[in-house]
DRENDO-1510 file (C-alpha; in Angstrom, 1 decimal, always signed):
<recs>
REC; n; res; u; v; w
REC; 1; UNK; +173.1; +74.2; +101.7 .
REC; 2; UNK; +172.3; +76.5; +104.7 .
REC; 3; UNK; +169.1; +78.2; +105.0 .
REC; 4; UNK; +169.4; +81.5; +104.6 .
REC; 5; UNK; +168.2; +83.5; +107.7 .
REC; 6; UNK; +165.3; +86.1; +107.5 .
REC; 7; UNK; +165.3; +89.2; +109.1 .
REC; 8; UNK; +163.2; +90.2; +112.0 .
REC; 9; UNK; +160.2; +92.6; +110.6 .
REC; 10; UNK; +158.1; +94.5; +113.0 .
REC; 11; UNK; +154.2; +93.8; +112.4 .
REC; 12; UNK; +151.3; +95.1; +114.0 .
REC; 13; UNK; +148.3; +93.1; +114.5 .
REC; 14; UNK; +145.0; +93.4; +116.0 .
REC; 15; UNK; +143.3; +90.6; +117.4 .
REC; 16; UNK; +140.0; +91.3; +119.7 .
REC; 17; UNK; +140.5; +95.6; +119.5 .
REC; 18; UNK; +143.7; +95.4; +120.9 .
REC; 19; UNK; +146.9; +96.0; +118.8 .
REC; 20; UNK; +149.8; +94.1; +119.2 .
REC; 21; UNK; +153.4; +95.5; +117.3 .
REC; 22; UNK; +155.6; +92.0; +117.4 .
REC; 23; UNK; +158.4; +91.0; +115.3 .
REC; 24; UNK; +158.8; +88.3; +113.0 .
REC; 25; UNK; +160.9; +86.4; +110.0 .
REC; 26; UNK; +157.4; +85.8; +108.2 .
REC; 27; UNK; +155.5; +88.9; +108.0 .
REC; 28; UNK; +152.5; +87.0; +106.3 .
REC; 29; UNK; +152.0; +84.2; +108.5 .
REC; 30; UNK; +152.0; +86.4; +111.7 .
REC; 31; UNK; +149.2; +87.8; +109.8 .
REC; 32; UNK; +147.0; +85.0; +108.8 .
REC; 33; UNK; +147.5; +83.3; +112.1 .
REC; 34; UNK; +146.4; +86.8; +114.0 .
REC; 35; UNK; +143.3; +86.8; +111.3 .
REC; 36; UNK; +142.3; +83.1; +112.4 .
REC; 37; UNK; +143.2; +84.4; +115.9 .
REC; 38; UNK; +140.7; +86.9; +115.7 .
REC; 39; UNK; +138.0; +85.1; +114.2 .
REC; 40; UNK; +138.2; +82.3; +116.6 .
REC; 41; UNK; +138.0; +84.9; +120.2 .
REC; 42; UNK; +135.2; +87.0; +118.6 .
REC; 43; UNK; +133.2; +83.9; +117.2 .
REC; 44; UNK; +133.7; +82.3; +121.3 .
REC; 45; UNK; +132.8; +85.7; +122.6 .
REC; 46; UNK; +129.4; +85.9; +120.2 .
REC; 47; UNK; +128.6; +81.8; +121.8 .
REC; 48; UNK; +129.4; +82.8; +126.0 .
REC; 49; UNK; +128.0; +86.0; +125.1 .
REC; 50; UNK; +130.5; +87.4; +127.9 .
REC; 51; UNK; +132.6; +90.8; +128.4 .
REC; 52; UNK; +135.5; +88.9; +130.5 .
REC; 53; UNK; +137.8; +88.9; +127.5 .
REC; 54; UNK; +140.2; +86.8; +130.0 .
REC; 55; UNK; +137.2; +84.1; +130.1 .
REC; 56; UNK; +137.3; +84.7; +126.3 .
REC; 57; UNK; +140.9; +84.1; +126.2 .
REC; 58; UNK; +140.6; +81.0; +127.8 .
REC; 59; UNK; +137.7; +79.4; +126.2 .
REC; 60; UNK; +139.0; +79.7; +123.0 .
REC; 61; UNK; +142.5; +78.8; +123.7 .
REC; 62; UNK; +141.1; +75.4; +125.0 .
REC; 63; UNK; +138.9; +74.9; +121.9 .
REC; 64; UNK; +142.1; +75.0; +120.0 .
REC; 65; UNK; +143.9; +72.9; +122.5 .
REC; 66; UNK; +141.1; +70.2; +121.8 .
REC; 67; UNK; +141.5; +70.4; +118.2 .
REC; 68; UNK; +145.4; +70.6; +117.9 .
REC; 69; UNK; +145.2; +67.4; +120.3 .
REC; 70; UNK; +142.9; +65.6; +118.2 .
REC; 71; UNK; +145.2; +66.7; +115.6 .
REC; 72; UNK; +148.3; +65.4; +116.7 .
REC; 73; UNK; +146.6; +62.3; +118.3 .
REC; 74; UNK; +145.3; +61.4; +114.1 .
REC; 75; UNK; +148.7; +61.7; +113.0 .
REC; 76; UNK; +150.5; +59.9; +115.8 .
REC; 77; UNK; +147.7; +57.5; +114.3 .
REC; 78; UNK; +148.7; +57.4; +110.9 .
REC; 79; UNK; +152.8; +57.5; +111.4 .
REC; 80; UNK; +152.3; +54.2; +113.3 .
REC; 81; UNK; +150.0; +52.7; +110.4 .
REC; 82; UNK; +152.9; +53.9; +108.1 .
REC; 83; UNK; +155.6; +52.2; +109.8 .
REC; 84; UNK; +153.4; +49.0; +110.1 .
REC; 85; UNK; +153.8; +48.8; +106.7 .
</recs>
C-alpha cells in the first residue's frame, strides 16, 4: 500500500530571536527539532560567552556533527556485530 502523502504546512519557528516561517509535512517535528535547535545555540552561546552568532552557528553545528558521527559510527558498530551472527 502507498503512503499517503502529507501536505506541506507553513510553520514558523524561532530559534536564537530570529523567526523562521518554513514549510513542512510534519508540523510537530519541525517544532521539537527547532526547540532542541534552540536549546543547543543558546546553551553554546552561554559556554563561548560570544555575540558572533555566526561563531555560535558553527560551534554548535560541529558539536552535533561530533555527536551524530559518534552516532552513526556505534551503529555501523552494531549492524556488523548483527550480521556476524
Amino acid at each position: 500500500m502507498a503512503e499517503e502523502k502529507k501536505e506541506m504546512q507553513r510553520v514558523s519557528i524561532d530559534m536564537f530571536g530570529l523567526n523562521y516561517q518554513l514549510k513542512t509535512d510534519d508540523p510537530a517535528r519541525l517544532k521539537r527539532l527547532a526547540a532542541e535547535g534552540d536549546r543547543r545555540i543558546k546553551e553554546m552561546s552561554r559556554r563561548v560567552r560570544s555575540f558572533d552568532v555566526k561563531r555560535i552557528a558553527a560551534l554548535t553545528v560541529l558539536q552535533m556533527m561530533d555527536e551524530y558521527d559518534q552516532l552513526k559510527h556505534d551503529y555501523d558498530e552494531l549492524v556488523q556485530l548483527l550480521e556476524e551472527k
